[in-house]
C-alpha positions in Angstrom: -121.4 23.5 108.6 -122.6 20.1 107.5 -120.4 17.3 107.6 -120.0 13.8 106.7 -120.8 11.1 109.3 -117.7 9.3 107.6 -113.9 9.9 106.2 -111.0 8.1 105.0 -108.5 7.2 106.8 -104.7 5.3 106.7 -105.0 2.0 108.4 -102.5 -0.1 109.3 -102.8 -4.5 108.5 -99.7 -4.7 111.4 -96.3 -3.4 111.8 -94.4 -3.8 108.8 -93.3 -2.6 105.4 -95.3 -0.1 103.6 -97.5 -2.6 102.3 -99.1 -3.0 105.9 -100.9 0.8 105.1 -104.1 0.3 103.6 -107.5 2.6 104.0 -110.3 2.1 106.0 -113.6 4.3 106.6 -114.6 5.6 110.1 -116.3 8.3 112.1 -115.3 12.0 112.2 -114.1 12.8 114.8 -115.5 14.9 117.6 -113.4 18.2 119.0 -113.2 17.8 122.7 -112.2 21.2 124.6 -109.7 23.1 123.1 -109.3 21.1 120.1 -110.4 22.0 116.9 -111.3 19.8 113.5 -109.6 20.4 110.2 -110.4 19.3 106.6 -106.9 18.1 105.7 -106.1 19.6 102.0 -102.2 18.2 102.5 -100.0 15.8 104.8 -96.3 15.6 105.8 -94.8 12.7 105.9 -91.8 12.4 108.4 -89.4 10.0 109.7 -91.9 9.1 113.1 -94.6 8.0 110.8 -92.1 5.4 109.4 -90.9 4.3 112.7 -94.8 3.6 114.0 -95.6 2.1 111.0 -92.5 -0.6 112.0 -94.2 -0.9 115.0 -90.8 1.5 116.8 -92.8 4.2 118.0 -96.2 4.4 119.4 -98.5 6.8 119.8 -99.3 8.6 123.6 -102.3 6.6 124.7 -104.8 9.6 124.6 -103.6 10.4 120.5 -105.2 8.7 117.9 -103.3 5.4 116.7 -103.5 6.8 113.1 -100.7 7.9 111.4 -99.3 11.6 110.7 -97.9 14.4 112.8 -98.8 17.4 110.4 -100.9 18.6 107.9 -103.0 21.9 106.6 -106.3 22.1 105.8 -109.3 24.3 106.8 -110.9 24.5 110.6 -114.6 22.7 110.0 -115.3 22.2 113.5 -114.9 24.0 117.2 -114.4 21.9 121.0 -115.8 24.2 123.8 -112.7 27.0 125.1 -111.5 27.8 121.6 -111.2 31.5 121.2 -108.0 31.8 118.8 -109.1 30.1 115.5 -112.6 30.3 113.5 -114.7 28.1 111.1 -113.5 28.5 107.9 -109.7 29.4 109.1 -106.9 28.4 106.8 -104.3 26.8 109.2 -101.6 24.5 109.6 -100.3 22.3 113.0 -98.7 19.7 114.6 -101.0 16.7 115.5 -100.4 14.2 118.3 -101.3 11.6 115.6 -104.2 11.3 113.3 -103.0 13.0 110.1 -103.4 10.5 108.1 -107.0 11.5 107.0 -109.7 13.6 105.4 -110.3 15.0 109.1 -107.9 15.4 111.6 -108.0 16.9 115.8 -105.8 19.3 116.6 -105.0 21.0 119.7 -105.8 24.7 120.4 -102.4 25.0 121.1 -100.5 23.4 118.4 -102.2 25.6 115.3 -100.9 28.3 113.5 -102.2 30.3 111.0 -101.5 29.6 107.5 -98.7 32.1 106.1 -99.5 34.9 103.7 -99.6 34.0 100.3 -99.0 30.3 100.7 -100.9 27.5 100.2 -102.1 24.2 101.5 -98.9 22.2 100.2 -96.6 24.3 101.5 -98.2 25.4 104.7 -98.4 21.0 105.8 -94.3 21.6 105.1 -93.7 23.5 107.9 -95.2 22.0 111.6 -93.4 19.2 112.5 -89.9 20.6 111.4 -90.2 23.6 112.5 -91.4 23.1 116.3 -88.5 20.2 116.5 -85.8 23.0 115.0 -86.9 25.5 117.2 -87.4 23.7 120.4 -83.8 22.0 120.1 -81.5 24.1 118.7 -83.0 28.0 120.2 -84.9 26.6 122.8 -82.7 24.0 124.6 -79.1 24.4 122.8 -79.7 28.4 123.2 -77.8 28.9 119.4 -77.3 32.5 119.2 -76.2 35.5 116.8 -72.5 34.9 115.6 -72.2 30.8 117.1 -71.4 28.1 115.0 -73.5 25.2 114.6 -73.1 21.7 112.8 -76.1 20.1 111.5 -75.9 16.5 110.3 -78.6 15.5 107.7 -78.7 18.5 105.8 -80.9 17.9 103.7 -83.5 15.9 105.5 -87.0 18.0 106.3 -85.0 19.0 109.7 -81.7 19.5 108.0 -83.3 22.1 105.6 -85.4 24.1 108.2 -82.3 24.0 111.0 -79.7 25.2 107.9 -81.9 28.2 107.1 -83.3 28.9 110.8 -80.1 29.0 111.6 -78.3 31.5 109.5 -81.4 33.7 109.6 -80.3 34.3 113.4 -76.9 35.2 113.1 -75.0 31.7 113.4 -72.1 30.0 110.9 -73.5 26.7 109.7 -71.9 23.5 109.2 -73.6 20.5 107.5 -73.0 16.7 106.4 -74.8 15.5 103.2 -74.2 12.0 101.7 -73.7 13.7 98.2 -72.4 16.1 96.1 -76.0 17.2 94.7 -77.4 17.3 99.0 -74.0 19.2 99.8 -74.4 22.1 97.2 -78.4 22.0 98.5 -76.7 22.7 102.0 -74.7 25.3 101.0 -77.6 26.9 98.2 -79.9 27.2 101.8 -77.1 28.6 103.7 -74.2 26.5 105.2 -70.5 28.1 104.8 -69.4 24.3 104.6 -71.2 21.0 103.5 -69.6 18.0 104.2 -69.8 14.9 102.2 -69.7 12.2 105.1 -69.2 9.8 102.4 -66.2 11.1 101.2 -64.5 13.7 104.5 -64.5 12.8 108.2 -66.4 15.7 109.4 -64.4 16.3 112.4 -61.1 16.7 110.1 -62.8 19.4 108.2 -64.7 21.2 111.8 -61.4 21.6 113.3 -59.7 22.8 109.9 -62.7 25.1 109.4 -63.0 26.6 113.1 -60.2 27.5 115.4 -61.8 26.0 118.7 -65.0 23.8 117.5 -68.5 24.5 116.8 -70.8 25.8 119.7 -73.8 23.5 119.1 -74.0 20.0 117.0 -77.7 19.2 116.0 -77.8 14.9 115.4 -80.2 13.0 114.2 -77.7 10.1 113.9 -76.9 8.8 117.7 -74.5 6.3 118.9 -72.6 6.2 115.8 -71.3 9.9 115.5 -71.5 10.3 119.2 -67.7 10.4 119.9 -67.4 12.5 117.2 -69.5 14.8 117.8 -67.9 15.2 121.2 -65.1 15.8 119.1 -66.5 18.7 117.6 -67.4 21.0 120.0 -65.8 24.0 121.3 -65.9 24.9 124.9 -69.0 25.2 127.0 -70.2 23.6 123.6 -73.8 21.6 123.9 -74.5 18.3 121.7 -78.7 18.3 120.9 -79.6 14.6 120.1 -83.2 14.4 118.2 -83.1 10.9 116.8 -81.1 7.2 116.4 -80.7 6.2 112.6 -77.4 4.7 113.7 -78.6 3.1 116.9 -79.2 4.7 120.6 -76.3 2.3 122.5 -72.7 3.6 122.5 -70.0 1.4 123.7 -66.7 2.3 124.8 -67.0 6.0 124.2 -64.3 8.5 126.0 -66.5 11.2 128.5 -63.7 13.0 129.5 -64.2 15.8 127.1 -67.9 16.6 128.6 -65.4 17.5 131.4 -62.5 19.2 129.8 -65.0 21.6 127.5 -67.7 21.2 130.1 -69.8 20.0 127.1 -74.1 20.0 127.8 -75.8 17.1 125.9 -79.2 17.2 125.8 -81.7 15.9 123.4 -85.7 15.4 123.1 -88.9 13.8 121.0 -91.9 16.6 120.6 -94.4 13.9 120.8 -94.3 13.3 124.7 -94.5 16.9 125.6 -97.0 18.4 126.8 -100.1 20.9 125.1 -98.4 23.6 127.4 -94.7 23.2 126.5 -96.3 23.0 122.4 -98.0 25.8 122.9 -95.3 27.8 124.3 -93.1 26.9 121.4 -96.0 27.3 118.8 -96.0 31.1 120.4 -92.4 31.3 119.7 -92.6 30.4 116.1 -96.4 32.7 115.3 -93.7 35.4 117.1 -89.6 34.5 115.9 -90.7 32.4 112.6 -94.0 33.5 110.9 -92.1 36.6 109.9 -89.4 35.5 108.3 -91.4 32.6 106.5 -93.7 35.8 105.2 -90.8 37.8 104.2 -89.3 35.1 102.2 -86.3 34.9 104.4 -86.9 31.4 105.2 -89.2 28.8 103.0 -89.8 24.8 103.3 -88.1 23.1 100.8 -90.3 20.4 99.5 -88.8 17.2 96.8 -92.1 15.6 96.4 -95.8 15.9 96.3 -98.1 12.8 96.0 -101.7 12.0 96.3 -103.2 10.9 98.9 -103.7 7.6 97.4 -99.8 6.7 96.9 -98.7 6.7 100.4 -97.1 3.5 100.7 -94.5 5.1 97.8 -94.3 8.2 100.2 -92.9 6.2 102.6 -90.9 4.1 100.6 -89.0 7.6 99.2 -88.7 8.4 103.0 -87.0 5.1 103.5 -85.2 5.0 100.4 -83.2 8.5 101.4 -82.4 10.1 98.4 -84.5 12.7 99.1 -84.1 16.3 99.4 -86.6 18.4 101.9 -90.0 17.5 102.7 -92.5 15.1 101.4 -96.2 15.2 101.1 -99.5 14.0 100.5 -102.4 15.7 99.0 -106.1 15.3 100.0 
């Protein structure tokens, strides 16, 4: 397949607003073994990209510096050991960074096929949201058939894939929205409750709505809903922490009732991990997920596609919060 020497690619200025993105030119790059090369045809843009834009989170020091965590697009080029995927493959995955261009690396490991009858946009909707659903709240909180779960942000790109994930496996879902428009979203994709934060303290309604708690509380707020999310939980109850919009410091929080309901809480980032825990948890989604995604049982919800070229207003939608579902860019 001939390719160009050269491609496009997000830059960043310096850590900063959006304004700091601008585009630069520079070599393909080469698959090393086990990787593979994809033409990106479409880009997700999620909450991390924002945070290593600010200069919050950087990248592992073997993943390339440019921005983006997933996208979809068609494999152009094979590193030595690849035996799953083929030129010309329609895929999706989860990159360690990179994204943010016209070509992107990928690990063996981390691709999946593209879904039956979808296409690009929809396909670059699913990686990042999906590994970080499934590895937290099946792999590590172990929700199961007939538990009850509370989700906070509902209707961010997580929100909408744990919602559905979750009450395609049996469980009663909870979930906090800062509207009335994101709260009937929540309940439209599968939540028994939604709970304006804005409006209802979420642990009133839990323990009005439950007789002991809920068995699992997914959080992407931190310190400020920690107590309460203590709160929450029934017995033997676990708390899965997957991000800090509120800050990651609480003071003066009561422990006692880890004790009393001998509470787990646990909580990770999928960008540390290694290509062996993301493949195992790529095999559980081409396995658990890829069928219901092909039945139509569960589907990315998307707010807002953009070109390629109006990324800085990508981010500024991210930031801005109003959103519902996933955003992304289009090459």
């Amino acid at each position: 397949m001939n390719l160009p020497a050269e491609m496009s690619f997000v830059d960043l200025s310096g850590f900063g607003g959006p304004e700091v993105m601008t585009f630069a030119r520079g070599l393909l790059p080469v698959p090393r073994r086990g990787e593979v090369l994809v033409r990106a045809r479409a880009v997700g843009i999620n909450r991390p990209d924002v945070a290593q834009r600010q200069g919050k989170y950087p990248p592992p020091k073997d993943a390339s510096s440019v921005l983006g965590l997933e996208l979809a697009g068609e494999i152009v080029g094979l590193g030595d050991g690849v035996t799953d995927f083929s030129i010309g493959d329609s895929v999706c995955g989860l990159a360690n960074g990179g994204a943010y261009a016209e070509y992107c690396l990928l690990p063996e490991g981390q691709v999946l096929p593209m879904p039956r009858d979808y296409d690009f946009v929809r396909s670059a909707a699913l990686p990042e949201t999906f590994f970080t659903v499934w590895a937290n709240l099946f792999m590590m909180a172990g929700l199961t058939e007939g538990e009850k779960v509370l989700i906070h942000g509902g209707t961010s790109g997580i929100g909408t894939t744990a919602i559905q994930l979750a009450r395609a496996f049996g469980a009663e879902v909870f979930a906090t929205a800062g509207s009335a428009e994101k709260c009937a979203a929540c309940v439209n994709l599968g939540a028994k409750r939604a709970i304006n934060y804005k409006q209802e303290d979420f642990v009133d309604v839990i323990r009005a709505e439950t007789d002991s708690g809920v068995d699992v509380v997914l959080d992407m707020i931190g310190a400020g809903y920690f107590q309460k999310n203590l709160a929450c939980l029934a017995k033997d109850g676990c708390l899965s922490i997957i991000a800090f919009l509120q800050g990651s410091i609480a003071e003066k929080v009561d422990l006692s009732p880890i004790m009393v309901k001998r509470l787990t809480v646990t909580g990770s980032t999928m960008r540390p991990r290694t290509a062996e825990e993301k493949r195992a948890i790529r095999d559980d989604l081409i396995s658990h997920v890829w069928p219901l995604i092909e039945a139509g049982k569960v589907a990315p919800v998307i707010h807002k596609v953009l070109p390629f070229a109006d990324v800085a207003e990508a981010h500024r939608l991210m930031e801005e919060g109003s959103h519902i579902g996933k955003i992304i860019l289009t090459i």
